[in-house]
LUMPALUM-481397 format. One line per 2 residues: their letters; for each residue x, y, z of N, C-alpha, C. Coordinates in nm, 3 decimals, always signed. Example, Ala and Ser with C-alpha at 12.3 -4.5 7.8 and 13.67 -1.06 7.14 Angstrom:
2
as> +1.319:-0.569:+0.780:+1.230:-0.450:+0.780:+1.320:-0.330:+0.780 | +1.285:-0.225:+0.708:+1.367:-0.106:+0.714:+1.290:+0.003:+0.787 $
//
This chain:
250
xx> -1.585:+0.289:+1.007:-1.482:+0.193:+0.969:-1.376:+0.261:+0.883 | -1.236:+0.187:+0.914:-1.150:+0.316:+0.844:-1.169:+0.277:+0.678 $
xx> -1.165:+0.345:+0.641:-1.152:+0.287:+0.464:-1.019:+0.249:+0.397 | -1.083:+0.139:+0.280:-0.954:+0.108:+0.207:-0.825:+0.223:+0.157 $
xx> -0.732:+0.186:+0.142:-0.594:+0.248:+0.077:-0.511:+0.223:+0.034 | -0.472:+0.273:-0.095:-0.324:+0.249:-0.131:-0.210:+0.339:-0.154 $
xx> -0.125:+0.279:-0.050:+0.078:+0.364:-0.036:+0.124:+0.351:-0.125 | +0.129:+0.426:-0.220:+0.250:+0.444:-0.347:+0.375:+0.415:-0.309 $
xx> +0.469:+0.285:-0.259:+0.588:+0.358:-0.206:+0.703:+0.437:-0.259 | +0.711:+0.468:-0.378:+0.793:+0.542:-0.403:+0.788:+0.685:-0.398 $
xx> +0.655:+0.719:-0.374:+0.599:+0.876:-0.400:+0.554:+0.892:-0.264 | +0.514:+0.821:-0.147:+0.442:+0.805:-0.024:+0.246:+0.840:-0.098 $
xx> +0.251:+0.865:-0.150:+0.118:+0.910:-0.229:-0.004:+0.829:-0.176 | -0.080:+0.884:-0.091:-0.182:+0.796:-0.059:-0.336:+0.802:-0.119 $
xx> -0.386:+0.678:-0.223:-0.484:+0.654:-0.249:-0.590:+0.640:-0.189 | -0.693:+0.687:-0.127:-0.779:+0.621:-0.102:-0.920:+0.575:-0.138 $
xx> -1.004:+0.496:-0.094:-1.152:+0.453:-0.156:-1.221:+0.540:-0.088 | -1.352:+0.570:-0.140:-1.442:+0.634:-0.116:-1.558:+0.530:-0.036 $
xx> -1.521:+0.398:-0.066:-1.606:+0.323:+0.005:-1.524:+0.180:+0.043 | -1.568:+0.094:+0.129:-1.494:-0.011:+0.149:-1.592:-0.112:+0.097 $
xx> -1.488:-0.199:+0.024:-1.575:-0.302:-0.045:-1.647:-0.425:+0.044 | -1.773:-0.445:+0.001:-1.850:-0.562:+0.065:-1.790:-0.713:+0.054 $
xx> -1.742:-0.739:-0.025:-1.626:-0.847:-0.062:-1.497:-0.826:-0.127 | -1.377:-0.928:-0.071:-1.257:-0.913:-0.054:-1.245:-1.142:-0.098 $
xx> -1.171:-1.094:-0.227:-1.114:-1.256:-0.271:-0.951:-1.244:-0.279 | -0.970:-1.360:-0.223:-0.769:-1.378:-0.252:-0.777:-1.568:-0.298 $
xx> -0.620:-1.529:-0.363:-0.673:-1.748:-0.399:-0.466:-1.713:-0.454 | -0.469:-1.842:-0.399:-0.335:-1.867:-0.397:-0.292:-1.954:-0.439 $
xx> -0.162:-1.970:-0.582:-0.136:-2.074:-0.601:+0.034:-2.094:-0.606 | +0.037:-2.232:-0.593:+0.161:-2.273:-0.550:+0.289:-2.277:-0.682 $
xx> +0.394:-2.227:-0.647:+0.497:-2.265:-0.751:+0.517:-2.357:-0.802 | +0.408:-2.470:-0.885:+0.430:-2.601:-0.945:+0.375:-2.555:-1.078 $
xx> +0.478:-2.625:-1.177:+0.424:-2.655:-1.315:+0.450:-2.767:-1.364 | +0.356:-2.830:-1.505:+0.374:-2.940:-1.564:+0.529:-2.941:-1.597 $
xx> +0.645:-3.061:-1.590:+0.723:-3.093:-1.659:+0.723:-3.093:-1.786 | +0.840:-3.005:-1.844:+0.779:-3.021:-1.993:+0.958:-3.040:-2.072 $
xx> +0.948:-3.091:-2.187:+1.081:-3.108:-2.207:+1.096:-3.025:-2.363 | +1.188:-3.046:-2.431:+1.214:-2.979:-2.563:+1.100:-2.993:-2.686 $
xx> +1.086:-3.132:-2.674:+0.927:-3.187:-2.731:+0.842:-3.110:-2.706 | +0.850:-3.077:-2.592:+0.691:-3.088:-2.506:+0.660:-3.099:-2.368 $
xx> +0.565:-3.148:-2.342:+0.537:-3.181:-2.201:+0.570:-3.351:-2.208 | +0.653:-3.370:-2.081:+0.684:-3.511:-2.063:+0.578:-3.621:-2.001 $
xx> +0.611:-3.721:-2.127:+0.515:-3.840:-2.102:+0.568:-3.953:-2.131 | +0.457:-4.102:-2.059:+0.518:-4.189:-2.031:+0.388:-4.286:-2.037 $
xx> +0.427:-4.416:-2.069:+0.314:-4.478:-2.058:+0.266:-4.532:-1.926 | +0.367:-4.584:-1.831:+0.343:-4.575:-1.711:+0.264:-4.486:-1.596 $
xx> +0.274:-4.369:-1.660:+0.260:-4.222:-1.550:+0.112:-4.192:-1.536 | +0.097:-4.197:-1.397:-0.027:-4.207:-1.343:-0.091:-4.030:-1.330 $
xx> -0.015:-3.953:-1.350:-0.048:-3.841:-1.309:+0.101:-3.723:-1.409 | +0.059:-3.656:-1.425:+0.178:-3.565:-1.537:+0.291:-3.497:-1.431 $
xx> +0.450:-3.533:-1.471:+0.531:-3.478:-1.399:+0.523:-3.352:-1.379 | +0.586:-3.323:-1.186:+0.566:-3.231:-1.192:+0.698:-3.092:-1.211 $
xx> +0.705:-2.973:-1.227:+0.837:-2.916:-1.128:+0.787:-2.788:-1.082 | +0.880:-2.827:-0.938:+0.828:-2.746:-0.850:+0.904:-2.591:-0.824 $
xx> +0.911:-2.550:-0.889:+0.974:-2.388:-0.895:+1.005:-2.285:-0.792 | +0.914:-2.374:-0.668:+0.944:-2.252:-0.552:+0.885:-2.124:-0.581 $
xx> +0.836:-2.038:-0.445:+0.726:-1.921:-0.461:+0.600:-1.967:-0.495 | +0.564:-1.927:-0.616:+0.421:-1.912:-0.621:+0.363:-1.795:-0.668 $
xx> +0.197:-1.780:-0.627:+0.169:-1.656:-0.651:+0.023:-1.633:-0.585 | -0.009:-1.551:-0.474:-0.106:-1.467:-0.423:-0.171:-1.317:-0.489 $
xx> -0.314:-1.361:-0.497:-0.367:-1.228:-0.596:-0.492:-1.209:-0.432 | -0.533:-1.101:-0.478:-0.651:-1.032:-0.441:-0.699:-0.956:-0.508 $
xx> -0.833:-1.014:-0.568:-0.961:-0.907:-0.609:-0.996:-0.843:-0.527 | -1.041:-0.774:-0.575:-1.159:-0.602:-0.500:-1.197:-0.558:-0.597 $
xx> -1.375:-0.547:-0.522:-1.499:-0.486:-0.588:-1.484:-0.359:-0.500 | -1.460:-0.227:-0.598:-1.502:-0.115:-0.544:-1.564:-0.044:-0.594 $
xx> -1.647:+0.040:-0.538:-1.767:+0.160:-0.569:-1.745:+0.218:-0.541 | -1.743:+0.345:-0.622:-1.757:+0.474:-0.617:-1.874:+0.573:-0.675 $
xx> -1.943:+0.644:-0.624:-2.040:+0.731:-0.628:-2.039:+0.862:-0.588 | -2.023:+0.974:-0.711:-1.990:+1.135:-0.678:-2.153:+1.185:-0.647 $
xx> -2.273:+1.108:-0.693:-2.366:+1.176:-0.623:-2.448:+1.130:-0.484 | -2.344:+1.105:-0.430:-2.433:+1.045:-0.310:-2.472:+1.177:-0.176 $
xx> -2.589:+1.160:-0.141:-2.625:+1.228:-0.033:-2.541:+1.280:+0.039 | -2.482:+1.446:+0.055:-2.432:+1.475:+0.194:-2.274:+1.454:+0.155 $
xx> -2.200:+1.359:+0.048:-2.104:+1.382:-0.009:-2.070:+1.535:+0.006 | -1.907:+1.542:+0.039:-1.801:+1.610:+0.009:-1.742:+1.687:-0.103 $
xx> -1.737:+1.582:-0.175:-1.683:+1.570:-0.283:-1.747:+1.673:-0.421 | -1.630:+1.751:-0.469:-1.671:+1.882:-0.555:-1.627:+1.809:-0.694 $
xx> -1.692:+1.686:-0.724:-1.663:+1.650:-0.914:-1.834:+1.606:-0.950 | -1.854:+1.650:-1.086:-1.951:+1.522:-1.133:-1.895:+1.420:-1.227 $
xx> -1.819:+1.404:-1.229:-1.707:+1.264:-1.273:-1.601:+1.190:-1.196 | -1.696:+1.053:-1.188:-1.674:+0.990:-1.083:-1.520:+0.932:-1.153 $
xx> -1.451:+0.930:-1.304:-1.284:+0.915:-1.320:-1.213:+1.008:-1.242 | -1.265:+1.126:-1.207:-1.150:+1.203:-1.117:-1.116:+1.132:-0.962 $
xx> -1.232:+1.042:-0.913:-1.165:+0.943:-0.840:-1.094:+0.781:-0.838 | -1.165:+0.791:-0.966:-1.090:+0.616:-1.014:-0.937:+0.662:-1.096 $
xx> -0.932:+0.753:-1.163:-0.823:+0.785:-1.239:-0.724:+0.736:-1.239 | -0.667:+0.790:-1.054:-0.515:+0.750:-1.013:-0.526:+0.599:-0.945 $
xx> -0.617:+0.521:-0.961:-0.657:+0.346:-0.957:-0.574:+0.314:-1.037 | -0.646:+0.376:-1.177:-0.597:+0.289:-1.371:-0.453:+0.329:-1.323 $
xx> -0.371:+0.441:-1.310:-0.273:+0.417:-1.337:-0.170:+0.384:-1.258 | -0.234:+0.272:-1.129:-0.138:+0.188:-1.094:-0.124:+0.030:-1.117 $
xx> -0.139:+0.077:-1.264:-0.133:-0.089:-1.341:-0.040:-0.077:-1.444 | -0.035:+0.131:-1.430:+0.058:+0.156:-1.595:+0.223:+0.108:-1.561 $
xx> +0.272:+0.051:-1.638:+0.478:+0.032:-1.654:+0.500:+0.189:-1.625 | +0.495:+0.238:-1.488:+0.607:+0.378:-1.491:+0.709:+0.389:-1.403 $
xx> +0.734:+0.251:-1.341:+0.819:+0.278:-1.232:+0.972:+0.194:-1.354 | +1.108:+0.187:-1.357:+1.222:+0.124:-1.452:+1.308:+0.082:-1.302 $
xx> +1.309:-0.014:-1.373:+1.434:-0.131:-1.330:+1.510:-0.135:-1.418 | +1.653:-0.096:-1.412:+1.722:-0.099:-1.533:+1.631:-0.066:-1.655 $
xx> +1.633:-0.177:-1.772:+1.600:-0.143:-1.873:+1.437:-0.176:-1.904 | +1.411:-0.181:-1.820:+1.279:-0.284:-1.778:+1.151:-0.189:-1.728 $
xx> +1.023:-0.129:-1.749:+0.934:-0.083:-1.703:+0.868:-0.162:-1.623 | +0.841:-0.120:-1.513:+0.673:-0.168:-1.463:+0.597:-0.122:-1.366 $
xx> +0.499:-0.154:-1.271:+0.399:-0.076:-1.215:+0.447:-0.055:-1.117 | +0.413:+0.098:-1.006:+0.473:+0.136:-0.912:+0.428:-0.026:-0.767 $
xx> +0.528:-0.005:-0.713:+0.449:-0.110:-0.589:+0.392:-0.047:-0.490 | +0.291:-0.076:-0.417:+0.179:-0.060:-0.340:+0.176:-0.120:-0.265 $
xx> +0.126:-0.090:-0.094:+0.038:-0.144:-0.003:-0.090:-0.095:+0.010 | -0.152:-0.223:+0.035:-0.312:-0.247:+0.052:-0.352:-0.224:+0.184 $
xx> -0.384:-0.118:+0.240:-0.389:-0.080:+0.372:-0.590:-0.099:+0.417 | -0.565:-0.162:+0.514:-0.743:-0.187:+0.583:-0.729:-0.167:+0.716 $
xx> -0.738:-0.095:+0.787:-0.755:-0.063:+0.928:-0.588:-0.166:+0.962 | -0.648:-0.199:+1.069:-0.490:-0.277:+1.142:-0.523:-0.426:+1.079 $
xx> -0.612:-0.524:+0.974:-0.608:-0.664:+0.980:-0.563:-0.662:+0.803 | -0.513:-0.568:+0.744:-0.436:-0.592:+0.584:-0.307:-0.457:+0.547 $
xx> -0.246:-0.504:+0.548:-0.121:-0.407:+0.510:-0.047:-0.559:+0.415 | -0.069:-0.512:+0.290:-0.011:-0.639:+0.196:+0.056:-0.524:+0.120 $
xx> +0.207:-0.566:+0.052:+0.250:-0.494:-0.068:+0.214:-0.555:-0.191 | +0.211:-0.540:-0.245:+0.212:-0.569:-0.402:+0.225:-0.506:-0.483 $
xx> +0.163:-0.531:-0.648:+0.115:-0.478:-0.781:+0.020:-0.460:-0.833 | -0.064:-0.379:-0.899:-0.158:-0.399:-0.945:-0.162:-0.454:-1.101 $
xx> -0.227:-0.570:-1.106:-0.201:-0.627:-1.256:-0.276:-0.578:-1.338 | -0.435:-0.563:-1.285:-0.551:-0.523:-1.395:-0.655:-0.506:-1.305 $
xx> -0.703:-0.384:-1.378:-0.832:-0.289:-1.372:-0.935:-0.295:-1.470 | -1.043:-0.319:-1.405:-1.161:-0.269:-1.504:-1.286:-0.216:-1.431 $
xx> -1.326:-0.144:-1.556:-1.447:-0.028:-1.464:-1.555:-0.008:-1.569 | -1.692:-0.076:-1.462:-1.807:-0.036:-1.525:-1.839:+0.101:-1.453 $
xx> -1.898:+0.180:-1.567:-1.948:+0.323:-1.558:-2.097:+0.341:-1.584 | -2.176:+0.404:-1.496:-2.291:+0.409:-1.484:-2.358:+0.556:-1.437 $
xx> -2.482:+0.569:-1.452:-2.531:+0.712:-1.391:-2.412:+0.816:-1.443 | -2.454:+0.846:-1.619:-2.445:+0.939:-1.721:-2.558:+1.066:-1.699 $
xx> -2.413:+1.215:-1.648:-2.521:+1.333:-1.644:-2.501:+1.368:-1.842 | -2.550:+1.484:-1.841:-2.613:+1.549:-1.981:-2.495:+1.499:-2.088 $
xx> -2.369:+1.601:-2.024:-2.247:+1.583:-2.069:-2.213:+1.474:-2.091 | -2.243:+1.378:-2.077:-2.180:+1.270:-2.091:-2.080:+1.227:-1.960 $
xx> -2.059:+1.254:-1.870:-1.977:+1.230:-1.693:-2.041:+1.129:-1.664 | -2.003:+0.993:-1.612:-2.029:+0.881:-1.539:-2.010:+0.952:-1.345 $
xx> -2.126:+0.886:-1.321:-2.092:+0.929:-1.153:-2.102:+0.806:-1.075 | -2.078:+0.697:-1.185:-2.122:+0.625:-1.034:-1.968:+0.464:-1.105 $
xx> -1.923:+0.449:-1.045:-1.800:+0.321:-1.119:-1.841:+0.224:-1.011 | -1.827:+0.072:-1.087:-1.778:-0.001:-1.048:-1.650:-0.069:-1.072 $
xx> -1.542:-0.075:-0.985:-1.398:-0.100:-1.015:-1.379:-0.224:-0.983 | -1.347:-0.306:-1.065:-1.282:-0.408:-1.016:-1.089:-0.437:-1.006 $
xx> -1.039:-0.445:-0.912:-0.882:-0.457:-0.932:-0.836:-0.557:-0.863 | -0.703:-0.615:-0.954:-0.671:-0.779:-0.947:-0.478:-0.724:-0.852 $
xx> -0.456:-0.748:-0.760:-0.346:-0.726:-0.692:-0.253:-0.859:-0.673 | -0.162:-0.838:-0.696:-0.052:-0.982:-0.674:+0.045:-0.935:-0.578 $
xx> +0.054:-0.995:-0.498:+0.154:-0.957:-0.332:+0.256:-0.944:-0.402 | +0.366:-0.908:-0.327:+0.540:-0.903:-0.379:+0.564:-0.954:-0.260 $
xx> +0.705:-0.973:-0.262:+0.818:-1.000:-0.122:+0.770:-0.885:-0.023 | +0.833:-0.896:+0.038:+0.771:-0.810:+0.232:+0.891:-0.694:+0.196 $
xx> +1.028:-0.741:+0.139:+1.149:-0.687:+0.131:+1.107:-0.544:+0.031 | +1.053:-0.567:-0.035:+1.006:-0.486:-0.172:+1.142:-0.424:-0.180 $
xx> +1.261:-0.475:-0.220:+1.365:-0.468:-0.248:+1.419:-0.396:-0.354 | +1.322:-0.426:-0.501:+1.332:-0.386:-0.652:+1.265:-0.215:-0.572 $
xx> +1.371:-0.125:-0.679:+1.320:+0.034:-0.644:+1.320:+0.107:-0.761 | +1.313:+0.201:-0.803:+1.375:+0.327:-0.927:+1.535:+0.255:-0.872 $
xx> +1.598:+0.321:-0.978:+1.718:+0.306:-0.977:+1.808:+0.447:-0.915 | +1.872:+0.408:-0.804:+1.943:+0.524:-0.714:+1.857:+0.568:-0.604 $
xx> +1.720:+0.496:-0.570:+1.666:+0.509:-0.482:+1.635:+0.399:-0.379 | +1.606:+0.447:-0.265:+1.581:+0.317:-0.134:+1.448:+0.335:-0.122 $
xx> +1.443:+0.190:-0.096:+1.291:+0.162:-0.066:+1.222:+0.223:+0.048 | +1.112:+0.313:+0.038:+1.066:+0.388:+0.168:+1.021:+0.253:+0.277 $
xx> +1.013:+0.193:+0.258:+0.929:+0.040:+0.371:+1.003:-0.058:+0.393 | +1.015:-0.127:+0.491:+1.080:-0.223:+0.544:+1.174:-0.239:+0.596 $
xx> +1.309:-0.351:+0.607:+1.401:-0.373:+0.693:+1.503:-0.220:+0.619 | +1.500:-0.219:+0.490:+1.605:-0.060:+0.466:+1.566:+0.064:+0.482 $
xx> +1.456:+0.112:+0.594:+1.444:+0.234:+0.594:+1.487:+0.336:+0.559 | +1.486:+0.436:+0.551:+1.638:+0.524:+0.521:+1.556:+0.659:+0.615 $
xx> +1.613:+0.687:+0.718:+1.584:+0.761:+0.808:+1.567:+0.894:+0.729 | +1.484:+0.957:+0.804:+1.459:+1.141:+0.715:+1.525:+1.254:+0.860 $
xx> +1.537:+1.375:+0.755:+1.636:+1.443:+0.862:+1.509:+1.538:+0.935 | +1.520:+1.571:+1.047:+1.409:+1.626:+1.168:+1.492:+1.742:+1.172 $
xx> +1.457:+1.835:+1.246:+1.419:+1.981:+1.271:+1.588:+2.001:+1.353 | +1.532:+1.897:+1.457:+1.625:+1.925:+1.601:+1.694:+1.767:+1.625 $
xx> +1.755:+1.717:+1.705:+1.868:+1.641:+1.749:+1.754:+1.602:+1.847 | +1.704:+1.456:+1.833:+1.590:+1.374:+1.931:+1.687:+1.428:+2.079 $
xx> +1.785:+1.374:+2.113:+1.870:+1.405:+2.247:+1.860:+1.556:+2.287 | +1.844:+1.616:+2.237:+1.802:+1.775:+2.222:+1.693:+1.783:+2.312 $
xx> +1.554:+1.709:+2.310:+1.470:+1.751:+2.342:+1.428:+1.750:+2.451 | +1.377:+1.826:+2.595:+1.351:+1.843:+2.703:+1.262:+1.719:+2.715 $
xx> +1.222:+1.646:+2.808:+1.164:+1.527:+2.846:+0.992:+1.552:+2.843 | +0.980:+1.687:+2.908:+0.814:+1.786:+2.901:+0.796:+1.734:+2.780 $
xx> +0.844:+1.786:+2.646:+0.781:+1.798:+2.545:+0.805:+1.618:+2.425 | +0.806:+1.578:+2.547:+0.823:+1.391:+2.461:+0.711:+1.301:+2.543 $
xx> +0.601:+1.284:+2.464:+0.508:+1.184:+2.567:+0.550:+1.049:+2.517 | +0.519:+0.946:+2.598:+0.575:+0.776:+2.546:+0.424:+0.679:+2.552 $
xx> +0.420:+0.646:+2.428:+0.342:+0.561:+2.408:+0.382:+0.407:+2.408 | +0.321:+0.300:+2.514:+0.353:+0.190:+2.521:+0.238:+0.096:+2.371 $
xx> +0.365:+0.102:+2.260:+0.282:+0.002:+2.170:+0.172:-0.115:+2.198 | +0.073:-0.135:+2.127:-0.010:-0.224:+2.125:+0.024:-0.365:+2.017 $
xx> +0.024:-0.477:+2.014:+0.002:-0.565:+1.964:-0.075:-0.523:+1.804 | +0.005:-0.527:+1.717:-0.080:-0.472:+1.560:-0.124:-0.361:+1.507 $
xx> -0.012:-0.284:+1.637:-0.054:-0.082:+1.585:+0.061:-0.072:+1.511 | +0.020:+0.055:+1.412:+0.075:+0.067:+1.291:+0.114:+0.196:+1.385 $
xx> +0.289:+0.251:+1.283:+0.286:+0.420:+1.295:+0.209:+0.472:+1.230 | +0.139:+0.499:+1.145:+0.061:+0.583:+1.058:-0.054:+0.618:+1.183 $
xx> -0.143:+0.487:+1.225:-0.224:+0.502:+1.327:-0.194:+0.593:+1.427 | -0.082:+0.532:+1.520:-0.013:+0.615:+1.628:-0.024:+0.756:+1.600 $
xx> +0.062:+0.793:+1.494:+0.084:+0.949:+1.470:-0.057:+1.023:+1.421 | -0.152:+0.917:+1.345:-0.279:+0.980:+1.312:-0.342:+1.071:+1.463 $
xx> -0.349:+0.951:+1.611:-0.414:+0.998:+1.734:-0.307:+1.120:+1.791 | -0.214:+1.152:+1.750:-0.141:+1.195:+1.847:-0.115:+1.363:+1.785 $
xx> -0.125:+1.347:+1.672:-0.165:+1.479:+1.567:-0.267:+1.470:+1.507 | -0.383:+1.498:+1.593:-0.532:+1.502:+1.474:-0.546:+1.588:+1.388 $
xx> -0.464:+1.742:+1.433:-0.517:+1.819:+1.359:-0.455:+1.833:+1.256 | -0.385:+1.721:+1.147:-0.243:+1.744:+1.079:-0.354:+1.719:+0.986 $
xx> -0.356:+1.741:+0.852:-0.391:+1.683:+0.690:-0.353:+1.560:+0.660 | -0.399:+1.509:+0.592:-0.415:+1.323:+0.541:-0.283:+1.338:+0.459 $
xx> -0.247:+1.414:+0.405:-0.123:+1.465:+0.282:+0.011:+1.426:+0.420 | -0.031:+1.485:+0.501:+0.104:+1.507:+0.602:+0.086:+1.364:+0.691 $
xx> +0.012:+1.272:+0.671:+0.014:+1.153:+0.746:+0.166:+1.059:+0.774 | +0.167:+1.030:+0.581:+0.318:+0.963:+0.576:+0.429:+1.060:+0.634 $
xx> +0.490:+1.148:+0.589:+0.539:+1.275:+0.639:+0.561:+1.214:+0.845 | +0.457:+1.260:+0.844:+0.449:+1.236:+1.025:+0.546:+1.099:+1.089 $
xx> +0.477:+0.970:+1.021:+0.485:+0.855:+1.067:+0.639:+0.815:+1.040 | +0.708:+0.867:+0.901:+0.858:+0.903:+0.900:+0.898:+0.944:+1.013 $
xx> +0.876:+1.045:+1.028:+1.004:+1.142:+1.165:+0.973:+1.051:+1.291 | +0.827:+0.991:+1.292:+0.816:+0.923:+1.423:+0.917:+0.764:+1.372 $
xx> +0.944:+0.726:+1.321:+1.015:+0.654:+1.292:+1.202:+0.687:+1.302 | +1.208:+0.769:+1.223:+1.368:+0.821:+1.256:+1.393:+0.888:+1.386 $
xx> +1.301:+0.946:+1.431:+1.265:+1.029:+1.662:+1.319:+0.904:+1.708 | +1.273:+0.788:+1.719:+1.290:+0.630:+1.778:+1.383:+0.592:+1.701 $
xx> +1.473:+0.579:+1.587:+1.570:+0.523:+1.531:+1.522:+0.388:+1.536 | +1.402:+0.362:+1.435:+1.350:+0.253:+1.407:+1.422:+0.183:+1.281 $
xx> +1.443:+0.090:+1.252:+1.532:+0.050:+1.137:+1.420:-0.043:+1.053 | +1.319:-0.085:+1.125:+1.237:-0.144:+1.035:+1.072:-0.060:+1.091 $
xx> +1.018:+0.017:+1.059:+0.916:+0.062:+1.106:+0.769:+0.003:+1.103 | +0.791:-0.075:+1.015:+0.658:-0.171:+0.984:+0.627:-0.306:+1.080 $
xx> +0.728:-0.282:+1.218:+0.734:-0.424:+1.243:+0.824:-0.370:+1.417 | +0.707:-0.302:+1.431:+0.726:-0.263:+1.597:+0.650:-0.362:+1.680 $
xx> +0.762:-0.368:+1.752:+0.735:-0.497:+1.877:+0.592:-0.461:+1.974 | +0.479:-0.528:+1.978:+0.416:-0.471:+2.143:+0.508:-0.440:+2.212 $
xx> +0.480:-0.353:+2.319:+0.586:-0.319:+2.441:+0.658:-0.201:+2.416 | +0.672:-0.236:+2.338:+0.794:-0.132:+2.269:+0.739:+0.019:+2.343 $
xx> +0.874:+0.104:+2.373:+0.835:+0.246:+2.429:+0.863:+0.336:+2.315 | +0.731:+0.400:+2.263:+0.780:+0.518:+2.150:+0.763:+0.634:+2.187 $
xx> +0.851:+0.716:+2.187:+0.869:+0.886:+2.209:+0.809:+0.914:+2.122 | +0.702:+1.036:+2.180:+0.615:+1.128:+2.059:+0.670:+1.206:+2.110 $
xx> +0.724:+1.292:+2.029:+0.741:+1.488:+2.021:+0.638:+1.556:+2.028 | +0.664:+1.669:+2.037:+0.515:+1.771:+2.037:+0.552:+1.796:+1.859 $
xx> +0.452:+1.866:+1.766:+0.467:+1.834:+1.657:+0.584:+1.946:+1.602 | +0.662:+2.008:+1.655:+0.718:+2.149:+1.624:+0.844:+2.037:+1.639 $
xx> +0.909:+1.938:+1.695:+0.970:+1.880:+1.687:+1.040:+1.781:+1.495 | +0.933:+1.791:+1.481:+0.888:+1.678:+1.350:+0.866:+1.796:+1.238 $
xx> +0.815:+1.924:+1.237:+0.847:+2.030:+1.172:+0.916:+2.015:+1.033 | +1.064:+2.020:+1.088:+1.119:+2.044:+1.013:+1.138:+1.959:+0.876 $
xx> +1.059:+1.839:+0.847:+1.051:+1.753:+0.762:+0.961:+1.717:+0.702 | +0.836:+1.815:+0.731:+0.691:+1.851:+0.663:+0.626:+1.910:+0.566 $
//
């Protein structure tokens, strides 16, 4: 099963879990609050129920229980401190991304195979630590993290920068001139119903590094002169290059 992840979008920086969590909560509430006036909250002797106002939006969170464990059987992984994988978790809750005069947390998508690609924030982290070697190293965390969706637009950026996701793409520059390229070396993939580029370019370059994923799924995006890449039609015909094509932006 593919495992959980999170897209830094301003850095492309990809997080991922070491395990996928057994439960997944979300709870949603609506843009209504009590009426309240200069006093106070407004009241009446008549009033059967407390005025309301309705503010529009709202707000969607998702919890996640995640585990992590550096001594598990047959593991990879060269730490006996299991913070060298929660680490870069905590600090996507820290204020480091500025809006004008304003700090706050970088924005993120919540990536799960093809059925969750949500953006958001991360509001709050907490982590029980367990299975203490000599030194004092925790190897085993339990993470809990509280996520609040944003707009789809994720519009708010650093300042002087475009948002890597959504309807403002900002195309990246490739090697060679797509019209350039001999027809041999362009295979066409007829999209599926809920395939991602990241996916696409994952099958089509296996032998590339997880680092060079985002990297990839860019140029396959600017190759097609996609203007919104997150939101390819089924049907749709996408030109793959051979990877010497895409090169030059790696």
């Amino acid at each position: 099963m593919e495992r959980v992840a999170f897209l830094v979008e301003e850095t492309n920086e990809r997080l991922g879990c070491l395990l996928n969590p057994d439960s997944l909560v979300m709870r949603r509430m609506a843009g209504v609050l009590p009426r309240r006036s200069l006093g106070g909250q407004v009241s009446g002797g008549g009033l059967r129920d407390d005025p309301l106002l309705y503010t529009g939006g709202g707000r969607t969170e998702m919890e996640l229980s995640l585990l992590f464990d550096v001594s598990l059987a047959g593991s990879s992984i060269e730490t006996d401190d299991v913070r060298d994988l929660t680490g870069p978790l905590w600090k996507l809750a820290e204020n480091t991304r500025g809006i004008s005069s304003y700090r706050r947390p970088p924005l993120v998508r919540f990536v799960w195979g093809k059925s969750w690609n949500i953006p958001g924030i991360v509001v709050a982290v907490a982590e029980y630590l367990e299975q203490f070697t000599a030194q004092g190293a925790p190897q085993r965390s339990w993470l809990r993290m509280q996520l609040w969706r944003v707009n789809e637009s994720l519009k708010e950026t650093v300042p002087g920068r475009q948002p890597l996701l959504g309807p403002t793409f900002s195309p990246v520059d490739l090697a060679v001139s797509p019209d350039s390229i001999p027809e041999d070396r362009v295979q066409v993939h007829i999209v599926s119903e809920g395939e991602r580029l990241d996916g696409i370019a994952a099958f089509y370059y296996p032998d590339q590094s997880v680092a060079d994923g985002p990297a990839l799924w860019r140029m396959l995006a600017s190759f097609n002169d996609l203007q919104d890449p997150l939101h390819v039609p089924a049907g749709f015909l996408l030109r793959i290059p051979s990877l010497s094509v895409l090169g030059g932006g790696i």
